[in-house]
N, C-alpha and C positions, 0 to 999 in steps of 0.2 A: 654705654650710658643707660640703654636702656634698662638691666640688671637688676643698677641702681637705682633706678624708678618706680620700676614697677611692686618691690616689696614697700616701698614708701607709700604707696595708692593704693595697697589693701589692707597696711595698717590702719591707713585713712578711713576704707570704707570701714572695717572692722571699727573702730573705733565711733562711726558713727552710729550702727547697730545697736552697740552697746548702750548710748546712748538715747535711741531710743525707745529700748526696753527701759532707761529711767524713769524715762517721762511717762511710761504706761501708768494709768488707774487700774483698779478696781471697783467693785458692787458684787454688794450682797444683795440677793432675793427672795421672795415667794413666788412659789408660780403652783398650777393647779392645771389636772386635766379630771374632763368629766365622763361620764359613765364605764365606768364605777370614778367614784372622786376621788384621786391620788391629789398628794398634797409635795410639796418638797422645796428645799430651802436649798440656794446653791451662791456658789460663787463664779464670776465671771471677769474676764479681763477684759478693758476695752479699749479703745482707739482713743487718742487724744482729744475727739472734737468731744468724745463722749464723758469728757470726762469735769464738765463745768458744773456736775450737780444731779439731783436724783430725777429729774424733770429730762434730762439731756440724756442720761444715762436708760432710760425706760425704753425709747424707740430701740434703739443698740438691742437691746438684753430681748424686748420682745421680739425683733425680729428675725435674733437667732435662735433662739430656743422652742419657738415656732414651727420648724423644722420638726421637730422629734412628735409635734401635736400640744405641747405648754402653752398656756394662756398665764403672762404674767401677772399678778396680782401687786405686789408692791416690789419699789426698788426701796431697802433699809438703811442702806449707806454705801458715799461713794469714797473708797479711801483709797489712801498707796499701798506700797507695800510691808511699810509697816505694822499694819494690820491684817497681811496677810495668813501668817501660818499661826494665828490666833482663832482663826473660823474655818481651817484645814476638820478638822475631827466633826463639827458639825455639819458642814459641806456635806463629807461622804461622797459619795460616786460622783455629784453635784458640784464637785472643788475642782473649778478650771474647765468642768467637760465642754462650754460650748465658748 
């Protein structure tokens, strides 16, 4: 019995995974660090809660990117993924990294 259950329960969880990679947003950015002033434009994926608007999306985005020293500047938009591999080429190094 058990066999048969247990391929049944990780098609389950797989299948919810998947699912929630649907529900993921994204956001485009500016962000900026100072001396010397580097500027850079990136893309980011975020968590669901984060994903209600460019207001909800900004703590998310600033407090990963923070890390590296970035001081974000504006969230531009928050989309799916449909507007994903549209802002791939401008990204640059900045597509996905945090």
């Amino acid at each position: 019995m058990l066999r048969l259950v247990f391929p049944f329960v990780v098609a389950l969880m797989l299948a919810g995974a998947a699912a929630a990679d649907d529900a993921a947003c994204y956001a485009d950015y500016k962000a900026k660090q100072d001396d010397p002033l580097q500027l850079h434009y990136g893309v980011i994926a975020l968590p669901e809660p984060a994903c209600a608007g460019t207001e909800a999306a900004a703590g998310e985005v600033a407090r990963r990117i923070a890390v590296d020293g970035w001081q974000l500047l504006t969230i531009v938009s928050v989309f799916d993924t449909s507007g994903l591999e549209d802002r791939r080429a401008n990204a640059g190094a900045y597509y996905l990294r945090y």
